[in-house]
N, C-alpha and C positions, 0 to 999 in steps of 0.2 A: 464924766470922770476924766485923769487926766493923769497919764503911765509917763514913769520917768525910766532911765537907765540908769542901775545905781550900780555899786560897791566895784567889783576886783573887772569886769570888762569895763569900765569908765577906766581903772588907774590899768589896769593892763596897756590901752589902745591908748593911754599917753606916754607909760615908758617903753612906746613900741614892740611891748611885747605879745605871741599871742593870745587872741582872746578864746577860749575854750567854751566857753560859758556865759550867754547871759541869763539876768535877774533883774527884776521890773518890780517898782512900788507904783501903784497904785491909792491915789486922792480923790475922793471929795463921793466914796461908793458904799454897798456894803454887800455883804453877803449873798445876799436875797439875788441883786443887780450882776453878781458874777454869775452866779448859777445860771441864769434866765439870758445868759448872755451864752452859754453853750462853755463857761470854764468848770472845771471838773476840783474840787476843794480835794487836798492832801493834808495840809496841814494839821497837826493834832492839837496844838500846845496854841497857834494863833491860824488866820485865814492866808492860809497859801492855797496857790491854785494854779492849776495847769493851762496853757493855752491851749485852746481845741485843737487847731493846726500844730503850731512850730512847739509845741509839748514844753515852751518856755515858763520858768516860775513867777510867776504876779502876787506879788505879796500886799493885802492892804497898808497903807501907811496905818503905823503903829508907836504906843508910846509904853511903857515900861515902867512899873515900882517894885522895887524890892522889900518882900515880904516876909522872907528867912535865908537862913544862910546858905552857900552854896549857889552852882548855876540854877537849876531847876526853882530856886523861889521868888521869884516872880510873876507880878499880877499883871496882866497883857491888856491896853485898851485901844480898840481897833474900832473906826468910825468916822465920818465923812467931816468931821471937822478937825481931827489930826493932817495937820500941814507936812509939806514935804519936809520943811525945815526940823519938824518936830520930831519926823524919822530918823533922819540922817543924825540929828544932835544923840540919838542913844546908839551910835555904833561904836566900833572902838577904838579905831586910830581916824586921823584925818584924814590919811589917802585911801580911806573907806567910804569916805562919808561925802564922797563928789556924787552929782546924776545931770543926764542930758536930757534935753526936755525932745520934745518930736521934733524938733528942726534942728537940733543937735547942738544946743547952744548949754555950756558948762555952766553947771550951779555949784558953788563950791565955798556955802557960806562959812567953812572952819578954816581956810588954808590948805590943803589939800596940795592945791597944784604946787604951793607954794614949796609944803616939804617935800615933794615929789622932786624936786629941782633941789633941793640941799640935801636931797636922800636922809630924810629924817624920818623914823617912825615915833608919830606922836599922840596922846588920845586924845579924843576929842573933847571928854569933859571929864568934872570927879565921878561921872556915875559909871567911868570903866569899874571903878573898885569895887564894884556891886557882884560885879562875876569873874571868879577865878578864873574860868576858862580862858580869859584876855591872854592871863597872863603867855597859857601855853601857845596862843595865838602870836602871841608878839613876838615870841621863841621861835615860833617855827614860819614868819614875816623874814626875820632877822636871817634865818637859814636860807628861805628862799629867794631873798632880793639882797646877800650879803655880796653874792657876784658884782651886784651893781654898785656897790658902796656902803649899802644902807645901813645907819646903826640906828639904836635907839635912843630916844632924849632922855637927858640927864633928870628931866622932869616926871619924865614916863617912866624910868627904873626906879624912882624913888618912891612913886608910889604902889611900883610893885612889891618893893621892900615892906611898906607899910601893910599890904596886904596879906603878906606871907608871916609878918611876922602876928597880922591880928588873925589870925589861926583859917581866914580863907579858904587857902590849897586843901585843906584839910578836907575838905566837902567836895572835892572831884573825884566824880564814878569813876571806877576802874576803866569801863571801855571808853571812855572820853577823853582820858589819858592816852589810852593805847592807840586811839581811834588819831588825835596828834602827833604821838611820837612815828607813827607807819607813815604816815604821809610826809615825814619832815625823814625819815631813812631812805624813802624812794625819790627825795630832791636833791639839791645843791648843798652845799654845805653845811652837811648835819652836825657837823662839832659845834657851829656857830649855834643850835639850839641851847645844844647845854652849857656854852658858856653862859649864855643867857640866863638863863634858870639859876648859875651857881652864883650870877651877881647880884642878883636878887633875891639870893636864899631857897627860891625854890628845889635846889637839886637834892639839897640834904634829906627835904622832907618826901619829895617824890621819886628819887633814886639816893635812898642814902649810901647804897651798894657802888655806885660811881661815885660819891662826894666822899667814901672812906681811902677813895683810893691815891688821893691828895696828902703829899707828904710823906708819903711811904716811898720809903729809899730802895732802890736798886742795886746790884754790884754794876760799878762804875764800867767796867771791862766790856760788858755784855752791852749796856744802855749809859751811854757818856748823858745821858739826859734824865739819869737818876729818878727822880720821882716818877710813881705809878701812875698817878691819876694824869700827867702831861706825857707819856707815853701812850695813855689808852688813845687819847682823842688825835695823837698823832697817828695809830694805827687807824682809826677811823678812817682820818682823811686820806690815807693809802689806800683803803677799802674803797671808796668812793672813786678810785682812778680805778682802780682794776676792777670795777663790777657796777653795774646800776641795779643790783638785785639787792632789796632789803631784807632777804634772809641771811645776807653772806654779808652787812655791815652790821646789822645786829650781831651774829655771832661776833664780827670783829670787835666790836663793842665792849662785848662781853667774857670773852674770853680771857682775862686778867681777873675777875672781880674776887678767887680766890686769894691776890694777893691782898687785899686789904683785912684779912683778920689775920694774917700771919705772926705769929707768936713773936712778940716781940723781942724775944731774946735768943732768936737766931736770925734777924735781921742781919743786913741785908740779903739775906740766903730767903730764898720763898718756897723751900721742900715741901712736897704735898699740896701745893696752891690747885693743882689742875682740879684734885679729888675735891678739895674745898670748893674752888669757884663750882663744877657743878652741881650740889645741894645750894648754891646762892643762885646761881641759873633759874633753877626750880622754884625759889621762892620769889624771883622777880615775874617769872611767867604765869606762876598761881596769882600774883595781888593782882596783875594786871588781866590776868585770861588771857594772855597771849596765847594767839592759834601753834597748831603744835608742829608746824613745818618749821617758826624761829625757833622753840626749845630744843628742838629733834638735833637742829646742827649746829646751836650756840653749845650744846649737851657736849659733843661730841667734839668740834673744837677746845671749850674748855679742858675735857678730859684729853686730848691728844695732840692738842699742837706740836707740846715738849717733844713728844715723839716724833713727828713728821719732820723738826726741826734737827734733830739727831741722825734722820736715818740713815745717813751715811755708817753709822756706828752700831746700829742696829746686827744682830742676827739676825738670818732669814728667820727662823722659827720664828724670833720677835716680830719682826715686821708679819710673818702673815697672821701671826694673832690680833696683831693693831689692827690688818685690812677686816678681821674678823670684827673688832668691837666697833672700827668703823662701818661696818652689816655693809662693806664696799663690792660684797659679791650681790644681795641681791638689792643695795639701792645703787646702782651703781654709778646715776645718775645725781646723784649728791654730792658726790665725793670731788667732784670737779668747784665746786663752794667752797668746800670745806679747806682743798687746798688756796684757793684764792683769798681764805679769809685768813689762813697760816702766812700764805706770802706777804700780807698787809700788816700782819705782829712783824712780821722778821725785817721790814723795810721800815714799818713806824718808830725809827731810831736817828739819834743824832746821827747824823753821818752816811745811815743805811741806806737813804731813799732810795737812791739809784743806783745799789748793789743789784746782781743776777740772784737766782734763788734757785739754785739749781735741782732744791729738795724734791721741788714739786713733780719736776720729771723725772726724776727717779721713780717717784710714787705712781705716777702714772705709770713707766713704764713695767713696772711689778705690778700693779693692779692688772694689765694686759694682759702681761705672762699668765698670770694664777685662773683669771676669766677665761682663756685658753683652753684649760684643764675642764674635762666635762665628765660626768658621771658615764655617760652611757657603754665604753669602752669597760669599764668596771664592769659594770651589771651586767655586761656579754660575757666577761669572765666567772659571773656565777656569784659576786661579793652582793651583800646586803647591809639593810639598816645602818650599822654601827661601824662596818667594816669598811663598806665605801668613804664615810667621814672620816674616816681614819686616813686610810686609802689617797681621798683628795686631800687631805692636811700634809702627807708624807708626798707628796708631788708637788704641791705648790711650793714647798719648802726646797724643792729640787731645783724647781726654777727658780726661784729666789737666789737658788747658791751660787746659777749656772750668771744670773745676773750680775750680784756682784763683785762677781770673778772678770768679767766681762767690762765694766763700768769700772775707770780708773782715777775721775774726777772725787776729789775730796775738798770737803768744805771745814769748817771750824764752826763747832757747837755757837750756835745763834738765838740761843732762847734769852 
C-alpha cells in the first residue's frame, strides 16, 4: 500500500503556515490489511483509522455518488483500485486536493499550488455541488485565509448560487451549521464568512435574522453608516480586536437582530429592539442548538447594551437592577464579555473605531462597589430571608450614589 499527505497540512506547509494536523490517504489496501497491521478503524460513514503510534488519521482512498439530497446522501466506495487521483478529484477546493508522496514530492493534479499563489479559492470539480456543506466551508476558507488575500472564484460562487438557489442549504443538520459557524467565530475574520454566504444567497436562508438586517436605516447622528445589517458586521470586526472568545463575538453579532423587525413606521427610531432581538436570540439558538454559554450572553447583551451604553444617565437604583438582570453578582465572571462585546457595538460605527468607551469602566467600577457589599454583616445584625435582600439592594444603591457623585467624566448617549 502506498500513504500519501493530503488536504490542509499539504496547503498549510506551502502558505507557511502552521501545520496543526495531519491526515493520510491510503492506496491500493483494505480494511482487513489495516486492521492486521495494528490500525484501530473509527470511521463510521467510510474506513478511517488510527495510527497505532502517532494516533494520525489514514483514510482509504475513496470515491463518492450522490444518492439524495443533502450532505449525508451519499454512497461511499472504498478499495484497492480507487487511485489517489480518484480521491483527491472528490474534495472541494483545489488547495485541498494537493498530497506528498513518502519522499515528499508534490501531486497536485487540479492546480492547487497554482491557486495558492493567486490566492484563489476554487473547486475542484461539479461534484462540489453535491454537498451543501462546501458551501459553508468555503465561507469559513474565505474567513480563515481572508488575512492572506484569498477570495473566492467567480466560477466557484456561481455555482454556489446555483445550489442555494436549487434548494440544497435546505438539508443542512442544525449542528453542522453550528459546528462551522463556532469554528469560523473563534478565527480571523469572521464577517468575511457571512459575506460569503450573503453573495451567494445563503445568508437569507440560513441566518435570515442577519440578512433582514440589510437596509434597515438608522438615525444618522448615532451611526453616519446608516443601515443595520453594515453596522452589525462592523461591530463584529470590533469584537474580533477586542476578544478571541467566540461567546463575546457571537453576542456581538447578535445583539442588533431586534432591529430588523422594527415596525416600520417609526423607523429610523428602533424602540423596543433590545426586548425584540432577545426572543430572536432564542429562536437563532433553538434552530441551531446552540450551547447555552452563547445564548446566556448574546441574551443579555441583546437586552442591555442600550443600558451599559447610557449609564452615565442612569440612576443608581437603575443601574443596580441592570447589574441585577445582568445575575453580575453571581456570574461575575461574564460580565467582563458582556462589556467587551458593548465596547464593540459602540466603536462598530463610522467614525467610532477609535473612540475611548468609558461605559465599560464605570460598569466595572460599580460592579466592584456592590461585590464589596456582603450579606454576613446583616445576618450578625439579626436581618433574614427578605430583609437582607432588601437590606443588600438599599447599600448597593448607596454605593452607586457615593460613585457617581464621585465620577465626573460624561459621555453622550452612543447606542
Amino acid at each position: 500500500m502506498d500513504c500519501y499527505l493530503v488536504g490542509g497540512a499539504v496547503r498549510d506547509a506551502l502558505l507557511g503556515l502552521p501545520v496543526r494536523e495531519r491526515d493520510w490517504v491510503v492506496v491500493g489496501t483494505t480494511v482487513d490489511a489495516m486492521l492486521a497491521q495494528g490500525f484501530k478503524q473509527v470511521g463510521r460513514d467510510f474506513p478511517v483509522f488510527l495510527h497505532p503510534q502517532t494516533r494520525e488519521e489514514y483514510a482509504l482512498a475513496r470515491t463518492e455518488r450522490k444518492t439524495a439530497p443533502g450532505y449525508r446522501g451519499f454512497e461511499v466506495h472504498a478499495a484497492p483500485d480507487v487511485t489517489l487521483q480518484d480521491d483527491l478529484e472528490r474534495r472541494d477546493l483545489t488547495i485541498n486536493a494537493m498530497a506528498q508522496d513518502a519522499q515528499g514530492q508534490l501531486i497536485d493534479p487540479f492546480g492547487g499550488q497554482k491557486d495558492l499563489a493567486a490566492r484563489r479559492l476554487r473547486h475542484v470539480s461539479a461534484a462540489f455541488a453535491e454537498d451543501p456543506v462546501r458551501i459553508l466551508r468555503v465561507a469559513r476558507f474565505a474567513a480563515r485565509l481572508g488575512p492572506l488575500g484569498f477570495t473566492v472564484a467567480p466560477e466557484t460562487l456561481a455555482l454556489m448560487q446555483q445550489m442555494v438557489a436549487a434548494g440544497e442549504v435546505d438539508a443542512l443538520v442544525p449542528e453542522r451549521v453550528w459546528q462551522e459557524l463556532e469554528r469560523t467565530l473563534a478565527g480571523p475574520c469572521p464577517s468575511r464568512f457571512f459575506q460569503v454566504l450573503r453573495a451567494c444567497g445563503a445568508l437569507a436562508v440560513l441566518f435570515p435574522e442577519l440578512e433582514r438586517l440589510y437596509g434597515v436605516p438608522q438615525p444618522p447622528r448615532y451611526h453616519p453608516e446608516v443601515d443595520t445589517g453594515v453596522h452589525t458586521f462592523m461591530v463584529l470586526d470590533q469584537a474580533e480586536g477586542l476578544s478571541t472568545d467566540p461567546v463575546v463575538r457571537f453576542a456581538a453579532l447578535t445583539h442588533d437582530l431586534g432591529k430588523g423587525n422594527t415596525p416600520k413606521d417609526i423607523l429610523p427610531s428602533h424602540h423596543g429592539h433590545e426586548q425584540r432581538g432577545v426572543v430572536l436570540v432564542d429562536q437563532l439558538c433553538d434552530r441551531y442548538r446552540i450551547p447555552g454559554r452563547y445564548r446566556e450572553s448574546a441574551r443579555l447583551v441583546a437586552r442591555y447594551h442600550g443600558h451599559i451604553h447610557r449609564v452615565f444617565e442612569l440612576r443608581p437604583d437603575t443601574l443596580a437592577k441592570t447589574l441585577e438582570g445582568l445575575d453580575a453578582y453571581r456570574r461575575p465572571d461574564r460580565l467582563e464579555g458582556i462589556l467587551l462585546a458593548c465596547e464593540a457595538d459602540y466603536r462598530g460605527r463610522t467614525g467610532f473605531e477609535d473612540r475611548p468607551y468609558p461605559q465599560a469602566d464605570y460598569v466595572r467600577q460599580a460592579h466592584a462597589r456592590c461585590l464589596a457589599i456582603q450579606a454576613g454583616p446583616l445576618v450578625a445584625q439579626g436581618l433574614k430571608g427578605q430583609a437582607i435582600t432588601q437590606a443588600m439592594r438599599r447599600l448597593r444603591i448607596e454605593a452607586l450614589t457615593q460613585l457617581r457623585r464621585a465620577y465626573t467624566d460624561r459621555v453622550p448617549d452612543g447606542t
